[in-house]
N, C-alpha and C positions, 0 to 999 in steps of 0.2 A: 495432568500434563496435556495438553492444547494437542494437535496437530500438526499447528504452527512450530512447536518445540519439538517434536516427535520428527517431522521434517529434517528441522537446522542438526540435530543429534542422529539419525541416520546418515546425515551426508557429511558427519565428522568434519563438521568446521566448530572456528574458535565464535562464540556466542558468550552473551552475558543477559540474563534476567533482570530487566527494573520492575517494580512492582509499585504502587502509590494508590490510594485508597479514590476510588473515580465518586464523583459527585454524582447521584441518577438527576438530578435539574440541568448539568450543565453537557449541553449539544456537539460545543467546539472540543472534543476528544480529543486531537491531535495537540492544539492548543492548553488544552488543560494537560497533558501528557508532561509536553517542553513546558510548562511555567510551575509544576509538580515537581518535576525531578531536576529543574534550574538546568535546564537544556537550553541552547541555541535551537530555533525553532525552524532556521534553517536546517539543522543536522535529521531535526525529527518527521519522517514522512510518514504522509497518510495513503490509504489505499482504497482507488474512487473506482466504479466499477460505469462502463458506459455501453452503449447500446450503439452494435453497429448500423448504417444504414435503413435505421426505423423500425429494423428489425430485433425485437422486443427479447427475444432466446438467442441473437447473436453478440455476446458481448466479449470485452477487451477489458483490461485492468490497467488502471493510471496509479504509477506513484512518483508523488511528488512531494514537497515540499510542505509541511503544514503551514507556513507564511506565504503560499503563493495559489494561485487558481489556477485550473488547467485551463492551457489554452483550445478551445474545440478542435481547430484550424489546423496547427498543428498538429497535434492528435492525428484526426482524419488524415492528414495527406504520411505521418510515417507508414499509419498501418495502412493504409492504400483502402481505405472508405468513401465515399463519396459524401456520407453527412454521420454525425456521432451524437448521441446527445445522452444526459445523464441515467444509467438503467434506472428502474423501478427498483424501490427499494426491497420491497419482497423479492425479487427476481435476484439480485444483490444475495439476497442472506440467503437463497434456496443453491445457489450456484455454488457456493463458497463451501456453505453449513458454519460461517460465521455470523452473528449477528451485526447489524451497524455500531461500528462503534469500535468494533474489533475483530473487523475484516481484515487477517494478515495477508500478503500474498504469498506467505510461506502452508503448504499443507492445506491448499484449497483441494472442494471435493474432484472438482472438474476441472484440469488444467486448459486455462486461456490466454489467449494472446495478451501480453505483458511490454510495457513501456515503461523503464525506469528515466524519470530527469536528470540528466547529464549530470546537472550540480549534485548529485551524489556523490561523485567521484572526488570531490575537492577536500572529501573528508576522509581519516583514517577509519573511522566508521558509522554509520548511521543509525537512528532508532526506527522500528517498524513497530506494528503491532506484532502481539506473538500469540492473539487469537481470542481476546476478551479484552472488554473493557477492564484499565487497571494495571496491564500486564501486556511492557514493552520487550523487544529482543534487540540488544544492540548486536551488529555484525558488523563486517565491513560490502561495501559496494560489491565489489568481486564473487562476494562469496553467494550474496544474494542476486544475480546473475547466473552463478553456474546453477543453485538449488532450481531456479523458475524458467532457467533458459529466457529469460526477461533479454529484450533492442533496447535499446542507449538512445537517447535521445533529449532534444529541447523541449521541452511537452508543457510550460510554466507560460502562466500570463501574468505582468508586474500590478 
């Protein structure tokens, strides 16, 4: 059991496990998640870890949409940065104690400032990781919100 799951079952909400056999060649994890499990690739988000103010140890977590890019811009001006840019990937997986790939934002080691994309909400419930490659948690919006204490927001570039 993840952490990720150890999380969503502490804070007794309703969760569901997908599980689908991950490719190690293929990169777009989010991507291969939703065309794995015949997801809407809108419903299915990824969780991007960025670095505030150039500041390498100060980071933020983005989820969003695995068919869409974070917008920088955006980003910066919710959480009130002056400049964001994608963390270091080692800095990523040591923050977490997840690997890339299956970075949940459920049950990270160090809680961080969290921006969920609006367009979550348009659904009854969402996929996230649930802390490995392979191995999705569906919830609904709300509930991953109360677990992260995660701001609402437009955070997506088309």
């Amino acid at each position: 059991m993840t952490p990720a799951v150890q999380a969503a079952k502490k804070a007794n909400i309703a969760y569901t496990l997908h599980d689908y056999q991950h490719d190690a060649n293929n990169q777009s994890y989010g991507e291969e998640a939703a065309s794995l499990l015949g997801l809407e690739p809108a419903q299915v988000f990824k969780t991007l870890l960025v670095s505030l103010n150039a500041q390498a140890n100060q980071l933020a977590v983005a989820i969003l949409p695995v068919s869409h890019q974070l917008n920088l811009k955006a980003f910066a001006k919710i959480i009130k940065a002056k400049k964001i840019t994608m963390a270091d990937p080692q800095k990523a997986q040591n923050s977490t104690g997840y690997l890339l790939g299956g970075i949940s934002p459920l049950g990270q080691k160090k809680r961080l400032p969290m921006i969920i994309d609006e367009s979550a909400f348009k659904f009854d419930s969402i996929y996230v990781s649930a802390g490995k490659r392979g191995l999705e948690i569906q919830l609904s919006a709300d509930d991953l919100v109360a677990i992260t204490g995660a701001t609402i927001g437009m955070i997506t570039a088309c």
